[in-house]
C-alpha positions as CSV (number, residue, x, y, z in Angstrom):
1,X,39.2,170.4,132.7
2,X,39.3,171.9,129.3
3,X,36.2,170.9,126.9
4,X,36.9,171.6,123.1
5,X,35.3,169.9,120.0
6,X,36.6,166.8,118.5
7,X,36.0,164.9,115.2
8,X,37.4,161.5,114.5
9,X,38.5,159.9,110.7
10,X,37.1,157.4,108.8
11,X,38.6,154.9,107.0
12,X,41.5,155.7,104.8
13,X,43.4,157.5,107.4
14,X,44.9,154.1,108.1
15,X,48.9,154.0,107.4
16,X,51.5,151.3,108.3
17,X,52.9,152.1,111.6
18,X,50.3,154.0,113.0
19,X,50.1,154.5,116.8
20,X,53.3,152.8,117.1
21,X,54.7,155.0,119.4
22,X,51.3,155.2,121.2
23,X,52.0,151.3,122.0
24,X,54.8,151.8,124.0
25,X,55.4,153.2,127.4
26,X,52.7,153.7,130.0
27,X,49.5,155.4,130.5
28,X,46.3,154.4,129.1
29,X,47.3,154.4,125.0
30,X,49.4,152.1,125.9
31,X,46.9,149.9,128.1
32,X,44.4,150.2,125.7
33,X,46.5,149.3,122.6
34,X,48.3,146.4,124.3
35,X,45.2,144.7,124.9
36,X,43.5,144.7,121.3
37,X,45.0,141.3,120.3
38,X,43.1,139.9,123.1
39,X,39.8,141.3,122.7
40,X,40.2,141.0,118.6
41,X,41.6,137.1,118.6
42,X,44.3,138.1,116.0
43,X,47.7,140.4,115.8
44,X,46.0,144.0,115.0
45,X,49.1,145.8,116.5
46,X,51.3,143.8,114.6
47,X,49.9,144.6,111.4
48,X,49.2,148.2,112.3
49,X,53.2,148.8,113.2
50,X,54.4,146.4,110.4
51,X,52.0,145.8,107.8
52,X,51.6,144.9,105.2
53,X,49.6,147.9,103.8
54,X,47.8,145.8,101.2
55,X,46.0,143.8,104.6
56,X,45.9,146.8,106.9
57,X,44.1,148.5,103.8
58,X,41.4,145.8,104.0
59,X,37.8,147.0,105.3
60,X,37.9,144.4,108.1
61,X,41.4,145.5,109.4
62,X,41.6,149.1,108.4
63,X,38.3,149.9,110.7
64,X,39.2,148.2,114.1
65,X,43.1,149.8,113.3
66,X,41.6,153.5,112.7
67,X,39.6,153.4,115.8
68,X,42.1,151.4,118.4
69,X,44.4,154.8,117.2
70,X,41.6,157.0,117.6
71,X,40.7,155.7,120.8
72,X,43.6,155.5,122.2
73,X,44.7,159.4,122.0
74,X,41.5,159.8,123.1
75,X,42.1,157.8,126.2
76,X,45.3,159.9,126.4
77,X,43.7,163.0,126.0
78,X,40.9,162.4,129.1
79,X,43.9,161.4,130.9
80,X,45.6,165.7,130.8
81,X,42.0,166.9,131.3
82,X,40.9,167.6,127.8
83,X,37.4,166.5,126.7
84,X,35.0,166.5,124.3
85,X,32.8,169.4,124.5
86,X,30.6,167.8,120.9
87,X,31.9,165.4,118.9
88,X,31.7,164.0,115.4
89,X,33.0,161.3,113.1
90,X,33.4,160.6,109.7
91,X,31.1,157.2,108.4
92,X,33.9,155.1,111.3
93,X,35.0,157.5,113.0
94,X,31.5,157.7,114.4
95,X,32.1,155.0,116.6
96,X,35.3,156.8,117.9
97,X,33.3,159.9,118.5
98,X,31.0,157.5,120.7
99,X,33.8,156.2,122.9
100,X,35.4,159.2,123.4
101,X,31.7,161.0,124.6
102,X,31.4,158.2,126.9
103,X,28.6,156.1,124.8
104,X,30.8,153.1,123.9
105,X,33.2,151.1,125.5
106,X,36.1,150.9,123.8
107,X,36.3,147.2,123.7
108,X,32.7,146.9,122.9
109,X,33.2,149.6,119.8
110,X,36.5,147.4,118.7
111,X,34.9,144.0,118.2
112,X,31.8,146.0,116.6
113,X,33.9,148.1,114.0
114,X,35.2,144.9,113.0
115,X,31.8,143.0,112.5
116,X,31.0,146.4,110.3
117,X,33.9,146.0,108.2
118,X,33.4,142.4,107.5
119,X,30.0,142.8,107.0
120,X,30.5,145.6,104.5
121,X,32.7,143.4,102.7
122,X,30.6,140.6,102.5
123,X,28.2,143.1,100.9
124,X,30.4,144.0,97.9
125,X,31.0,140.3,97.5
126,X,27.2,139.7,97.6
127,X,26.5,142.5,95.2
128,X,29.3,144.1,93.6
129,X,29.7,148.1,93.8
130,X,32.1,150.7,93.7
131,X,33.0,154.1,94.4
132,X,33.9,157.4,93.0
133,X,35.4,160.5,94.5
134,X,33.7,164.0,92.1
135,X,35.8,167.3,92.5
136,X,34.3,170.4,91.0
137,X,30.8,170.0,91.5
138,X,28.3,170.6,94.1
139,X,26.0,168.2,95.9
140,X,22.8,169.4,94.0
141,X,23.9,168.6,90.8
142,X,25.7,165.5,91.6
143,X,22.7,163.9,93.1
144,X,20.4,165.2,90.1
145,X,23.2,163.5,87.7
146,X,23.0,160.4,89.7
147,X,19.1,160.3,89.5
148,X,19.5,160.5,85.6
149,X,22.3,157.7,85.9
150,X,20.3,155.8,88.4
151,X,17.2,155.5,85.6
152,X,19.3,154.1,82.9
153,X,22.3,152.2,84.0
154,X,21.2,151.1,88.0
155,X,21.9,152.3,91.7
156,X,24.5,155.2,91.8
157,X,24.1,157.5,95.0
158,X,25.8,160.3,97.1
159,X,27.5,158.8,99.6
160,X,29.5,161.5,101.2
161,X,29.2,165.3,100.6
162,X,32.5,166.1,102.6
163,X,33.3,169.6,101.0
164,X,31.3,172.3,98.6
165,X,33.0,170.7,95.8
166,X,34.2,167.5,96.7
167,X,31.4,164.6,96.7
168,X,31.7,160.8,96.7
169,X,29.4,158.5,94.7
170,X,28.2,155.1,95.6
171,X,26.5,151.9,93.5
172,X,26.4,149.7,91.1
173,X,30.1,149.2,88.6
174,X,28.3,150.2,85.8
175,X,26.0,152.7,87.2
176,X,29.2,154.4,88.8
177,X,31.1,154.4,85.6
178,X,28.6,155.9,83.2
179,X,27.7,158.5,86.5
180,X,31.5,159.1,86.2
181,X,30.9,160.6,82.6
182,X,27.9,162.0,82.9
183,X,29.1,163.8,85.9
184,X,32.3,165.2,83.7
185,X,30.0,166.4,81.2
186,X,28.3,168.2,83.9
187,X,31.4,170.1,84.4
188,X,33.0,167.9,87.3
189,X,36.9,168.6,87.2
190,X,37.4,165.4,88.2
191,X,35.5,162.1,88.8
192,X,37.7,159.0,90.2
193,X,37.1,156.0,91.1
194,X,38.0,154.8,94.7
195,X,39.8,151.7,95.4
196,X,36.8,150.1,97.7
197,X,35.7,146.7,98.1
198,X,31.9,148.0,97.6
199,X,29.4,150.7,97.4
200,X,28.9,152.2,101.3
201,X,26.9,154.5,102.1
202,X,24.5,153.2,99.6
203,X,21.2,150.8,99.2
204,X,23.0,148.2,98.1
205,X,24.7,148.0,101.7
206,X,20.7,146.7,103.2
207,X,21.4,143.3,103.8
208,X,24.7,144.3,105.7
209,X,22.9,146.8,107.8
210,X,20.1,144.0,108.8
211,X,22.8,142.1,109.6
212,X,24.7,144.4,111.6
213,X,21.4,145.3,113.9
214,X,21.9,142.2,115.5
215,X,25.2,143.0,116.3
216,X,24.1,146.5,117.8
217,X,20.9,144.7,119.8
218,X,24.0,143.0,121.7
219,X,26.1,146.1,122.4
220,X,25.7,148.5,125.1
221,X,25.4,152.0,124.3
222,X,24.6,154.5,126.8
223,X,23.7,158.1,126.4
224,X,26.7,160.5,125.2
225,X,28.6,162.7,128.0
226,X,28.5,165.9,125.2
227,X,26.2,165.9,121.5
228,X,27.5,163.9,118.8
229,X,26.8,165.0,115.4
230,X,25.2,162.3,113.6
231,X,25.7,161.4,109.6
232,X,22.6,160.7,108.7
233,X,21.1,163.9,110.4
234,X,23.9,166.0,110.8
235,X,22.3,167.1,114.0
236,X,22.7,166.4,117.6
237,X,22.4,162.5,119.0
238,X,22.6,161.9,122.9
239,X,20.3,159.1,123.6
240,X,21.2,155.5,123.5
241,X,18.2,155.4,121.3
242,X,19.3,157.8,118.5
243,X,23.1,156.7,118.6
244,X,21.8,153.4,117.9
245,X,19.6,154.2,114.9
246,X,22.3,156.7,113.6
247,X,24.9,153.4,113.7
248,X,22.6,151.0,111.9
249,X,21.6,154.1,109.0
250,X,24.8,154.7,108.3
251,X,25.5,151.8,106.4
252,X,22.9,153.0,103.9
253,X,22.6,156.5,103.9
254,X,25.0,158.8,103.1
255,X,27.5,160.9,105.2
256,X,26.5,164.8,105.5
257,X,30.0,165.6,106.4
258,X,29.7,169.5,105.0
259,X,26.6,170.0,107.0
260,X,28.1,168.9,109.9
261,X,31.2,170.5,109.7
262,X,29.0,173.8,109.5
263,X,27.2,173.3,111.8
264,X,30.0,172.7,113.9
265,X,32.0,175.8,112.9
266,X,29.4,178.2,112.2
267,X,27.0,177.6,115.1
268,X,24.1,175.9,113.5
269,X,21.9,172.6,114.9
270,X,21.9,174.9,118.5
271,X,25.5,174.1,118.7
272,X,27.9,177.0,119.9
273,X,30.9,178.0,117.0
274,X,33.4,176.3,117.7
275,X,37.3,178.4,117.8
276,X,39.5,175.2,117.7
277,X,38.4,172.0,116.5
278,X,41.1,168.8,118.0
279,X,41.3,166.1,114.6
280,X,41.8,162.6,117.2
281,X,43.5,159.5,115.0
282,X,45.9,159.0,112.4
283,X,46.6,161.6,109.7
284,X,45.3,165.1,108.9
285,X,42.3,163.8,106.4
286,X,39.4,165.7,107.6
287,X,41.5,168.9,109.1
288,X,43.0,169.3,105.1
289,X,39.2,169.2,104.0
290,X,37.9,171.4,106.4
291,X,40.9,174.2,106.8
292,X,40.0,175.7,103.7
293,X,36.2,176.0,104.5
294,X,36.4,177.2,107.7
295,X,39.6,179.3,107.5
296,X,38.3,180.7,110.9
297,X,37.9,177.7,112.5
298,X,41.8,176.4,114.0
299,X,41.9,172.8,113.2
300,X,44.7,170.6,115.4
301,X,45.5,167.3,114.2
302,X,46.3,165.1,117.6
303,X,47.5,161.4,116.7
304,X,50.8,160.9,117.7
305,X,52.8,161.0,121.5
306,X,54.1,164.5,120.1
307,X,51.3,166.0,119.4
308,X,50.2,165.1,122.9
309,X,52.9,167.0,124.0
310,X,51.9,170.5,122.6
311,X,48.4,169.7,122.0
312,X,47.7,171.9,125.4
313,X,50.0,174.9,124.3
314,X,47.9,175.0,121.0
315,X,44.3,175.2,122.6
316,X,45.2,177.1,125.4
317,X,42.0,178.4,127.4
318,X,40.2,177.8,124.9
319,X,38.3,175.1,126.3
């Protein structure tokens, strides 16, 4: 067995026609991804291989599609001997990171990511919000902009600090837009907005999360096989107990994605450095944000039937 690091993607790593050539053939992608429709009661594989992307894109569809992808290499990856040695996920991609360290069951993590997604909808309906990715800036002053924004104009938050210099904002429409200007004053190169349907990772997501902690009281999660590196805590979560209260703060709290990543790379939270990190899912989001960080660190993006192939070549012994 080879044991190497693994982090999954969040939402917005969904594309039309992704895992398509995971459906077909044998082995377990296959299994798994043939049996979605079924556990789901609609035609997710349809819309996954065939769109259309303005559906797939929505929070309810794009969430269970991300993770049935993720999953499924992940399944596929057990299946030659490579597993997780730690695992993280960013915001959705937790859930993925759960399966694939044993805490989930991938059914049981499919209908749940797709109570999350509606019920993060329903929030934006509820009480609209928005989003805003910041370039150029670091997390300190961001969230010190945001406090100043937040006393005027209403809710605007960090929601995800995923590089040095690349932040998202969450809250309120007009709170978001006048944290937008404030934060270009500040000297942000960039501030813009993000086509969401409402402000995650923020307070205005409470209701939701109540919500969704019935949905959690009803699903079985056990403890994790490796650690999983939490967002809320960016530190270690094993027991069924912290997974559990990790899932239900997420919706409010926002993602440490930069801590984690550093602590994943650089040996910190009493985890080893890692050598060669395996990106499991669709695209290359989180491998393009972290290459440049941790230039050190060899980042493998593993989401289709040919990376698969020479996934095992790439890592070597490393595991």
């Amino acid at each position: 067995m080879i044991h190497v690091p693994m982090i999954f993607p969040g939402q917005a790593s969904q594309a039309v026609g992704m895992a398509t050539d995971l459906m077909t053939g044998t082995g377990p992608a296959a299994e798994y991804l043939s049996g979605i429709d079924d556990i789901l009661q609609y035609d997710l594989s349809q819309l996954m291989r065939d769109g259309p992307v303005e559906i797939l894109t929505e929070t309810w569809n794009a969430q269970p599609a991300i993770l049935a992808h993720s999953v499924a290499v992940a399944l596929e990856l057990r299946e030659m001997g490579i597993l997780p040695s730690v695992v993280a996920g960013h915001s959705l991609g937790e859930y993925s990171a759960a399966v694939a360290a044993g805490a989930l069951a991938p059914d049981s993590a499919l209908r749940l990511v797709r109570r999350r997604g509606e019920l993060m909808f329903a929030a934006g309906q509820r009480i609209p919000g928005t989003m805003a990715a910041v370039l150029g800036l670091d997390a300190d002053t961001v969230e010190q902009v945001c406090q100043t924004v937040t006393a005027k104009h209403g809710v605007v938050v960090v929601a995800n600090s995923n590089t040095t210099t690349q932040i998202a904002i969450s809250g309120e429409v007009a709170a978001v837009a006048a944290a937008c200007i404030a934060l270009k004053e500040a000297g942000a190169r960039r501030a813009i907005p993000l086509n969401v349907s409402g402000a995650f990772h923020s307070p205005l997501l409470e209701h939701a999360a109540r919500e969704f902690s019935a949905h959690l009281d009803e699903t079985e999660i056990s403890g994790a096989e490796c650690p999983l590196i939490a967002n809320v805590t960016a530190a270690s979560a094993q027991t069924p107990a912290e997974l559990k209260s990790g899932f239900h703060a997420q919706l409010t709290s926002p993602v440490r994605w930069h801590e984690i990543m550093t602590n994943l790379c650089q040996g910190g939270a009493g985890l080893p450095k890692a050598e060669v990190v395996l990106e499991v899912g669709p695209g290359r989001v989180l491998t393009n944000m972290a290459k440049r960080e941790f230039p050190q660190v060899e980042f493998i993006p593993v989401g289709t039937r040919e990376d698969l192939e020479t996934v095992l070549d790439k890592i070597g012994g490393s595991g």
